[in-house]
N, C-alpha and C positions, 0 to 999 in steps of 0.2 A: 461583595464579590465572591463567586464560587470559589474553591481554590483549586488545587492542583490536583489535590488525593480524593477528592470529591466529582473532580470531572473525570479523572481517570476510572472511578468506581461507575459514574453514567454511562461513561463509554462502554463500557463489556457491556452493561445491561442492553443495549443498544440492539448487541449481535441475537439475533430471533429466528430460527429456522422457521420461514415460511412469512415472515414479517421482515427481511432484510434491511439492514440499514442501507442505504441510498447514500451514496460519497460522490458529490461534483466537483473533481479533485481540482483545487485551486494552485497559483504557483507562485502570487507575491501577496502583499497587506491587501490590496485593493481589487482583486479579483477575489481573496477569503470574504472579503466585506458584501461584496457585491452576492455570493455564495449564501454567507448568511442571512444576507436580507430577503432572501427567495427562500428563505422556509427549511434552510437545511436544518439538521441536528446535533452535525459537529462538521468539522474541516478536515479533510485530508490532501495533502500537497502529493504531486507524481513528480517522480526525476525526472522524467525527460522532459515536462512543460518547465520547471525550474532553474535547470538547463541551460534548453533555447531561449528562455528570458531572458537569461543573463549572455545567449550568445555562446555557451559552449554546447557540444555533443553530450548525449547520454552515457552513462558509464564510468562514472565518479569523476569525469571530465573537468566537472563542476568542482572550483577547490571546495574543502567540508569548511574553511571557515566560511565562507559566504553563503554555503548552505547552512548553518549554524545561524550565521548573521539575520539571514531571510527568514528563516523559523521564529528568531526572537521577536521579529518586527510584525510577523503573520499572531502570533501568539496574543503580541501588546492590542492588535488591532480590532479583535474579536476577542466576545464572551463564550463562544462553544468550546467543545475540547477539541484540542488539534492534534494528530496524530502524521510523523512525518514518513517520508519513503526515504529509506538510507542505504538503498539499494542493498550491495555487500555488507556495508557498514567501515568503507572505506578503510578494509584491513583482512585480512587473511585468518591471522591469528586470534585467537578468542580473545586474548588481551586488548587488541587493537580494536575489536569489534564493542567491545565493552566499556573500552575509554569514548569512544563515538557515542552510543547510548548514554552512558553518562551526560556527556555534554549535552545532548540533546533532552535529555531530560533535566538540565540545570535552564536552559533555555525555554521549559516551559512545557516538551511535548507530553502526552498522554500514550504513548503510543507507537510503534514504529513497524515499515514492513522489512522486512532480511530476507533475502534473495540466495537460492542456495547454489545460485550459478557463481562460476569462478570469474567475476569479474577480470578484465584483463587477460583472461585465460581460456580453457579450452571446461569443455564441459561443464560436468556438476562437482560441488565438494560431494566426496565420499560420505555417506551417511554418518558415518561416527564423528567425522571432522564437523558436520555441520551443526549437530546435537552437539557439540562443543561448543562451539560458538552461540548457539539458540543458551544454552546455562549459562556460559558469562554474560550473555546480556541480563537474563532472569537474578543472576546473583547479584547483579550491578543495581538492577531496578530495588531488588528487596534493601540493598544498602541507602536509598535515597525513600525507602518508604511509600514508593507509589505501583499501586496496582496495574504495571506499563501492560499496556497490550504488545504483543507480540505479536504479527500476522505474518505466518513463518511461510516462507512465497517458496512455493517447488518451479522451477522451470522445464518442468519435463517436457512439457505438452508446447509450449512454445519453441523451444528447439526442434520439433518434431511437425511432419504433414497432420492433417488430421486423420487421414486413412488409417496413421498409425496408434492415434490415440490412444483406443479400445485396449493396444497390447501395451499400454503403460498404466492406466488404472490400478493394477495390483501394488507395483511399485510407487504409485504416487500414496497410497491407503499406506501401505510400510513406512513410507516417507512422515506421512501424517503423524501416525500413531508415534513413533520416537520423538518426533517435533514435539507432540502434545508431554510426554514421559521428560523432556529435557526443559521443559518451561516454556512451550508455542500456547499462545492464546488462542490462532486464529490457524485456518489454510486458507493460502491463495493459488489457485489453481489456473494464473492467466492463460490466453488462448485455447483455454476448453468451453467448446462450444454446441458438444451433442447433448440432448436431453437424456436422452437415456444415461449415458454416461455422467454429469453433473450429478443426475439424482443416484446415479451407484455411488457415487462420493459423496454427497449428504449423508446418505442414509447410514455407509458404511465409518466415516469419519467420526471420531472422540473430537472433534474442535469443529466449530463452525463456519460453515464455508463460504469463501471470498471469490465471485466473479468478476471478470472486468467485462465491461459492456462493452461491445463491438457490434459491429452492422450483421458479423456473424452467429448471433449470443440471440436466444429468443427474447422478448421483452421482459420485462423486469416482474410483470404477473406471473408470468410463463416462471417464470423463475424462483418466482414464493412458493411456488408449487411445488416446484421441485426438490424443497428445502431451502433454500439458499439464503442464507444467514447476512450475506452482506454482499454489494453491487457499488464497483467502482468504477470510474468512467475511463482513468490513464489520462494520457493526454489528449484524448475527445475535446475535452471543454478549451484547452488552448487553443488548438488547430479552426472550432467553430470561432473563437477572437478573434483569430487572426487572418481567417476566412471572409470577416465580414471590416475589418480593419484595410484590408487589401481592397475589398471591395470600395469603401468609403474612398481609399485616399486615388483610386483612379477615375469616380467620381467626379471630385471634387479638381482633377486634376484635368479632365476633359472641361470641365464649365469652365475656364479660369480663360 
C-alpha cells in the first residue's frame, strides 16, 4: 500500500500549469469509490455536497467531528490521495485552525483547501490574519511529516459580481503571493470565470492555480491553455446525484 507521505508527494506532482489535475469532488466512501473507478487520480471532498449529505447547510454547519468521521471512512475506502475541504478550518485562530489540520491529517488526508472568508462573519480575514493561519497549518503539517498541500481559497471573486472581477485581480495576485511566502501550496480562485483574467492569474501567480468548473468557466481545454493547474467541480457532481436520484424515485413512483 502507498502510504501517506508518498501520496502526499503524488499529489503536488499532480498540479501542472496547462495539464490540470481534474477533481470530481466526492462527499462520502461510496461516491469517492464510484470517482475512482472512473479514472480519477485522487479524491477531493467539497463542503457543501458533505454537508447536504449529512443534511446540514454549508458553512462549518457540518459538526468537524463527522466531518473528520467521513474523511476517515473516504480515506479507508480508496487507494488515491484524498485531499479534504475544511472550509475556515472550523476556527478563527491559527491555533484552532491547526488543530483541525492536524486531525485531518491523522485521519489520513493529503491535503486541504482554507478559505480566507470569515466564516460566520462578514467579509474576508485580513491578509496578515490569514497568512497566520496558512503557517500554523504548514507548521502543523511539517510536525506530522507530510508534504500537506494547502490550496489556500481567496473568496474575492465570489463575493463579488463579475463586472467587478477585473478590479480585484491585483489584490487576489497580493493575496496569492503571501499565501505562497506563509506556506499555500495551491490558489483557488472560485467564481472566476473570464479567460483573460484566469490567464493574468496563472501566468502572474508563484502557486498553481485552482478553478472550480461552473456552466460559467470555459471547458476544461479552454482552461490547460490558460495555465490552469487544477479544475474542481464543488458541488456539481452531488447536485448531478441527486438530479438523477430525484428523477428515478418519481419514476419509479408513477409506475407503482
Amino acid at each position: 500500500m502507498t502510504s501517506q507521505k508518498d501520496k502526499a508527494r503524488q499529489f503536488a506532482t499532480l498540479h501542472k500549469p496547462g495539464e490540470p489535475l481534474i477533481l470530481f469532488n466526492a462527499w462520502d466512501p461510496g461516491s469517492a469509490k464510484v470517482v475512482e473507478e472512473a479514472g480519477a487520480r485522487a479524491i477531493a471532498t467539497g463542503s457543501w455536497s458533505v454537508a447536504a449529505a449529512f443534511g446540514f447547510e454549508d458553512g462549518e454547519k457540518l459538526p468537524r467531528e463527522l466531518a473528520l468521521a467521513n474523511l476517515e471512512r473516504i480515506v479507508s475506502a480508496v487507494s488515491l490521495p484524498v485531499t479534504v475541504d475544511l472550509e475556515g478550518g472550523y476556527g478563527r485562530a491559527p491555533a484552532e485552525v491547526a488543530e483541525t489540520a492536524s486531525r485531518a491529517i491523522g485521519a489520513g488526508a493529503i491535503g486541504c483547501n482554507l478559505e480566507d472568508q470569515v466564516v460566520g462573519g462578514d467579509g474576508l480575514f485580513a491578509i496578515d490574519d490569514q497568512c497566520e493561519r496558512i503557517d500554523a497549518v504548514r507548521k502543523a503539517a511539517d510536525k506530522s511529516d507530510i508534504a500537506f498541500f494547502i490550496n489556500a481559497r481567496t473568496d474575492l471573486f465570489l463575493k463579488a459580481p463579475p463586472e467587478q472581477h477585473g478590479g480585484l485581480v491585483k489584490a487576489a495576485l497580493d493575496r496569492g503571493r503571501l499565501y505562497a511566502e506563509a506556506g499555500a501550496s495551491g490558489l483557488f480562485v472560485p467564481g472566476l470565470a473570464d479567460e483573460g483574467l484566469i490567464a493574468t492569474v496563472c501566468s502572474k501567480t508563484p502557486l498553481p492555480v485552482n478553478i472550480m468548473a461552473s456552466p460559467n468557466t470555459p471547458p476544461a481545454k479552454r482552461l490547460a491553455q490558460l495555465g490552469v493547474a487544477r479544475i474542481s467541480h464543488g458541488p456539481g457532481p452531488y447536485r448531478i446525484a441527486m438530479r438523477a436520484l430525484a428523477e428515478a424515485a418519481r419514476a419509479a413512483h408513477k409506475g407503482a
